[in-house]
C-alpha positions in Angstrom: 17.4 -6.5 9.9 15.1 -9.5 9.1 17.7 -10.7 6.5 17.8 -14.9 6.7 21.9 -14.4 6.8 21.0 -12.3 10.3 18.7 -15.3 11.6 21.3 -17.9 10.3 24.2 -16.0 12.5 21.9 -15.2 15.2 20.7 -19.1 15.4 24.4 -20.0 15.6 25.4 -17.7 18.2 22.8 -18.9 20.7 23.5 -22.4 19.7 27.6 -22.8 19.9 27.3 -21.3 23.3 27.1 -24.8 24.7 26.7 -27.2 20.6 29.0 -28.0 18.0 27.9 -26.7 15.5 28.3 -27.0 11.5 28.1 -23.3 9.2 27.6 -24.3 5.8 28.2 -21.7 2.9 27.4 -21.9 -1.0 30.3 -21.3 -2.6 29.7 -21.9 -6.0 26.9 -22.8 -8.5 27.2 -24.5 -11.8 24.1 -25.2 -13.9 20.7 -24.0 -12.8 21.1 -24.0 -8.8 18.1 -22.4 -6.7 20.3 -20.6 -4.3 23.5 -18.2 -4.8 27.2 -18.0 -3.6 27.2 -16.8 0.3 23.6 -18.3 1.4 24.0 -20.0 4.6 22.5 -22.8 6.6 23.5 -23.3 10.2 22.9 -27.2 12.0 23.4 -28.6 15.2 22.8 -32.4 15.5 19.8 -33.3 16.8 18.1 -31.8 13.4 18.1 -28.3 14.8 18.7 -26.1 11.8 18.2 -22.6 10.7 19.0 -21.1 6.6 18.7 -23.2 3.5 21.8 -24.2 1.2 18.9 -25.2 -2.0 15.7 -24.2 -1.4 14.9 -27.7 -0.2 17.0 -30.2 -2.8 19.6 -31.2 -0.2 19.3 -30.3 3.4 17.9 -33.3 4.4 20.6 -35.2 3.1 23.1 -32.8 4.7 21.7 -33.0 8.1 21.3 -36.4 8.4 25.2 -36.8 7.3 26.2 -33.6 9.8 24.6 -36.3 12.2 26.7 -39.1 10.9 29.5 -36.9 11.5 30.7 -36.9 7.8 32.0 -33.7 7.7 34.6 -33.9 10.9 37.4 -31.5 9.3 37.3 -28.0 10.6 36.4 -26.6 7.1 36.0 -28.4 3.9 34.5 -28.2 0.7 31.8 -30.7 -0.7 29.9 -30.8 -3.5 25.8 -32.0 -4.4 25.3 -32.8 -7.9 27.3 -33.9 -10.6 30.8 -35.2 -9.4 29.4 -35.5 -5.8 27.2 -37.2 -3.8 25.1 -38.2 -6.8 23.2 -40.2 -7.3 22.8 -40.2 -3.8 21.7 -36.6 -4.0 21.4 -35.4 -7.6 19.7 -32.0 -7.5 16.4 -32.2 -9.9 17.3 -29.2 -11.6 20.6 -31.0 -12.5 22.7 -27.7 -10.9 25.8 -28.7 -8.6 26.5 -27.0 -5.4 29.9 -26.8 -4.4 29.3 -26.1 0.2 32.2 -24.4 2.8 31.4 -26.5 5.1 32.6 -25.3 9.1 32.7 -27.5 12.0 32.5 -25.0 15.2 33.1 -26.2 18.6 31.8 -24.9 21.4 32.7 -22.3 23.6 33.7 -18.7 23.0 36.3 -18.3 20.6 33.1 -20.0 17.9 30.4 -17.4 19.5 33.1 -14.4 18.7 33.6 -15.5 15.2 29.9 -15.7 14.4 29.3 -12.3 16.4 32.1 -10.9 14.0 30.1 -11.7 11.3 26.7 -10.6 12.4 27.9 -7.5 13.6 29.5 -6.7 10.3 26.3 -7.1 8.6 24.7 -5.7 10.8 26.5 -2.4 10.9 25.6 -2.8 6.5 29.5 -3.3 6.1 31.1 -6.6 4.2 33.4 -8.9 6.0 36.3 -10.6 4.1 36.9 -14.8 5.0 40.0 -16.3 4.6 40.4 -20.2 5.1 43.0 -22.9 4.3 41.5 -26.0 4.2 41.2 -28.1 6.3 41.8 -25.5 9.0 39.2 -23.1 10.7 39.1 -19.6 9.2 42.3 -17.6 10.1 41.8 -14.3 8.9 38.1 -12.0 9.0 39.0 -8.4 8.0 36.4 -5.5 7.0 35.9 -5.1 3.2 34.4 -2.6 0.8 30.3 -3.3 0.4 29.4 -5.4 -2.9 26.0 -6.0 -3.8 26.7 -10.3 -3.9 28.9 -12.6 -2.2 32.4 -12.7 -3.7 34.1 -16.0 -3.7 38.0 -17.3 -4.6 39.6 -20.4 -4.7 42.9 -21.4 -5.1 44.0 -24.6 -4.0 43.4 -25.2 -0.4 43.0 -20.8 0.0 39.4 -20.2 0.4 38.4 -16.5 0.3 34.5 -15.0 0.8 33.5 -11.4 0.9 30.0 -11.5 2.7 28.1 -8.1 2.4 25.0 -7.1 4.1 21.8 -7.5 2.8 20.5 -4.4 0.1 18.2 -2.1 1.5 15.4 -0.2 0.4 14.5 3.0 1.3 10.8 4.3 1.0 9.5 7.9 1.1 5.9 8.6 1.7 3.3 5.5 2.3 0.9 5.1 -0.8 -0.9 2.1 -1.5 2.3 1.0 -4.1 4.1 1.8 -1.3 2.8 -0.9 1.0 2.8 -3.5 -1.7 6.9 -2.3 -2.9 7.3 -3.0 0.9 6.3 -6.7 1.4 7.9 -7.3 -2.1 11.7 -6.2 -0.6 10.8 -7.8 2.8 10.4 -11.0 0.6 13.4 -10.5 -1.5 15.2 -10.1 1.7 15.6 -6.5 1.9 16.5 -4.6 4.8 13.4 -2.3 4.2 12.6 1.2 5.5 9.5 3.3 5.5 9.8 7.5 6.3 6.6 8.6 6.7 5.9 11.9 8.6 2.0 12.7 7.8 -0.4 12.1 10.6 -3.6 11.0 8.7 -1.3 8.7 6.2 0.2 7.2 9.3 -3.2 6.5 11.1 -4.5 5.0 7.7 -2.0 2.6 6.6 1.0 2.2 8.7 -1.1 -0.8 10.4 -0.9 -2.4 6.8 2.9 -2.6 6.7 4.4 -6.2 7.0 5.4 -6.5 10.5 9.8 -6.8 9.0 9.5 -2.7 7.7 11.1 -0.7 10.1 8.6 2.3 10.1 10.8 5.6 10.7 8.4 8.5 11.8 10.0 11.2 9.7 10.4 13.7 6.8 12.0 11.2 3.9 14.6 13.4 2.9 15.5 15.0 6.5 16.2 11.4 7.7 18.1 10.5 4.6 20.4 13.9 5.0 20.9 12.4 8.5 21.6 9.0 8.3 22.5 8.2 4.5 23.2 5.2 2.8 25.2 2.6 2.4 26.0 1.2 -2.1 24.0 -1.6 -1.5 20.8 0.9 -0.9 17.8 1.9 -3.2 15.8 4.9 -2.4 12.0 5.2 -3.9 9.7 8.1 -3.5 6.1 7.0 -4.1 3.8 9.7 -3.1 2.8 11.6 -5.6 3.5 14.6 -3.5 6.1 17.0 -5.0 6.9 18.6 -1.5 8.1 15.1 -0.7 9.1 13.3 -3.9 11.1 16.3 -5.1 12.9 17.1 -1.6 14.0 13.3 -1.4 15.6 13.1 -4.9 16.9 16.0 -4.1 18.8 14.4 -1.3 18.9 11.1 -2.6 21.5 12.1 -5.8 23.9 12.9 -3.7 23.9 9.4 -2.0 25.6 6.0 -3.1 22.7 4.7 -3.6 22.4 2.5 -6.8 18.9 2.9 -7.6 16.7 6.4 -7.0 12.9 6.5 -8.6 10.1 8.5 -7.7 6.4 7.5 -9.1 4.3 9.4 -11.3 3.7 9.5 -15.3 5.7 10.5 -18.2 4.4 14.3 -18.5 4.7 14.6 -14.4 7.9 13.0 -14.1 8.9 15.6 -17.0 7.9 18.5 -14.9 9.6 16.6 -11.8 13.2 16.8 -13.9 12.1 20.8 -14.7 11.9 22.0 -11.4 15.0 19.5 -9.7 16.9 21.4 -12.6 15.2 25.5 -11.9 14.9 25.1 -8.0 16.8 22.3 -6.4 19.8 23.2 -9.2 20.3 19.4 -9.3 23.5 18.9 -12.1 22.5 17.1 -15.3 24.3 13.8 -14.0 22.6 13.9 -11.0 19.0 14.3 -12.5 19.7 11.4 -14.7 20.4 9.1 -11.6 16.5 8.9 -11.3 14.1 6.5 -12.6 11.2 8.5 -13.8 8.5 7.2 -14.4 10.1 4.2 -12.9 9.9 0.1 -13.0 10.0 -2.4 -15.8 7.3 -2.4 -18.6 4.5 -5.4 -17.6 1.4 -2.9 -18.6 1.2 -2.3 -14.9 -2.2 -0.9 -13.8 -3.1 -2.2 -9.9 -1.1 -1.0 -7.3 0.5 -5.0 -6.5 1.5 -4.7 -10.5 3.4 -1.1 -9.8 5.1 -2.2 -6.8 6.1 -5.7 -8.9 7.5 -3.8 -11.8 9.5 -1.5 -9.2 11.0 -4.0 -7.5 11.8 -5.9 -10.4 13.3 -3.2 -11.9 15.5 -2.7 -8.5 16.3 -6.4 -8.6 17.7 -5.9 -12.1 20.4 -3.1 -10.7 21.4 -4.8 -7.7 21.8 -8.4 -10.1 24.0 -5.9 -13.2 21.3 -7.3 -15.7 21.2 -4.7 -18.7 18.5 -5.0 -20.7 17.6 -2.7 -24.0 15.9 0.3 -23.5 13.0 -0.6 -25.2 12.6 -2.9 -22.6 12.6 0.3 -19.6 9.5 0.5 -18.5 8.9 4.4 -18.8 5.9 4.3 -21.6 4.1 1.4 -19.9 3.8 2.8 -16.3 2.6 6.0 -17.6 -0.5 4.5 -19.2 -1.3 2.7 -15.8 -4.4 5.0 -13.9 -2.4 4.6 -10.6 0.7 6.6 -11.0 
């Protein structure tokens, strides 16, 4: 997984090995704040640092105080913006960051709480943190998946439930495909091409960004096999009914919490037909999938598709509802690509 949680984790196993090192989590926002509850940043002195708390606003500041040893308490809670280290620090778009900040000593009780962690997001599973400040975390214990960090407070308790990061799933390689690709890999996606067809394989699977993990296989035989976890959207962008139809036909019966396929208004029509007369897909089940699918931007070019997919994914995995004049169904159909 090329998740910047994963690098964070994997940054601070290698590191408190033989470093104290300093795990800093946003635990809450307030205001406009460019990064959201459960992003991480790890930092050894000496500078070395790997994740980002605000996109840029603070880290400085927090390193060079990690290096004046402000933060000596074993966990702790401290807050940029208003009511903190302003105006040493105000954040310029006046947000306030409230940061779990973890002192981690060296040796291998530290590496074994980090490699808890990873693994659990690894395996695409949440992990539950339990801390009383000032004292190290006491309690990690295996939680149900949610699609964004879940943070507590009550006094002193400090509880986190950190999930993996949301995954997409991509049948068939198209030229939306590729750009839907890059788009998740950016949005930090764990993102996942099945492509099975020779010639579409020798044309294109050079273009994927380097982070897709390329699975060389029949979309919905390896989604039968392997599944998904909630956090997972599935797309099928082919324009191939032998492959769209067959992976919506497995991807309903999934926990996925998106499912689309590509293709216009009358084709997408004909699409729900035969999932209802051959695949005898349940009413419920056909109305799990996007069809024609994305938001409505007048999408023509392939990059404008793939944007209006992904932003339409985004929208799920955030709970934004929006009014349905707002779906995007009429608008992709006019575009000359789908």
């Amino acid at each position: 997984m090329h998740n910047l949680d994963m690098q964070v984790l994997n940054a601070g196993i290698q590191w408190v090995e033989t470093h104290e090192v300093w795990l800093c989590t946003v635990l809450s926002t307030y205001g406009s704040s460019p990064r959201p509850p459960g992003a991480m940043m790890i930092i050894r002195q000496e500078g070395y640092h790997c994740g980002s708390l605000s996109g840029g606003c603070v880290e400085e500041s927090f390193i060079e105080r990690i290096n004046q040893n402000a933060f000596p308490a074993a966990s702790q809670i401290v807050r940029y913006g208003e009511g903190g280290f302003e105006p040493d620090r105000a954040l310029p778009c006046g947000g306030v960051l409230d940061i779990l900040v973890e002192k981690l000593p060296p040796g291998a009780a530290s590496t074994a709480y980090l490699q808890q962690m990873h693994d659990a997001l690894r395996a695409a599973t949440a992990i539950k943190k339990t801390i009383l400040l000032p004292h190290p975390c006491h309690s990690l214990t295996p939680a149900a998946y949610t699609s964004k960090t879940l943070t507590s407070r009550d006094g002193a308790a400090i509880t986190l439930t950190l999930s993996t990061a949301p995954r997409l799933v991509i049948g068939g390689l198209s030229s939306v495909a590729l750009f839907c690709a890059s788009f998740a890999v950016a949005l930090g996606f764990e993102t996942i091409v099945c492509e099975h067809r020779e010639e579409v394989l020798e044309n294109m699977a050079s273009s994927l960004d380097p982070a897709v993990k390329l699975i060389k296989q029949f979309p919905a035989v390896y989604l039968e096999r392997e599944g998904c976890h909630a956090g997972t959207a599935i797309l099928s962008l082919t324009h191939d009914p032998r492959i769209d139809d067959l992976t919506m036909m497995e991807a309903v019966n999934l926990p996925a919490f998106y499912i689309g396929a590509m293709g216009s208004k009358k084709n997408s029509l004909r699409r729900r037909e035969r999932l209802d007369q051959f695949g005898e897909l349940l009413p419920e089940q056909i109305s799990r999938i996007h069809a024609p699918v994305g938001l409505d931007i007048g999408s023509k070019t392939p990059a404008e598709i793939a944007l209006a997919v992904l932003a339409d994914i985004v929208r799920y995995k955030n709970g934004c509802v929006i009014a349905p004049e707002q779906s995007a169904e009429p608008a992709l159909e006019q575009g000359s690509l789908i």
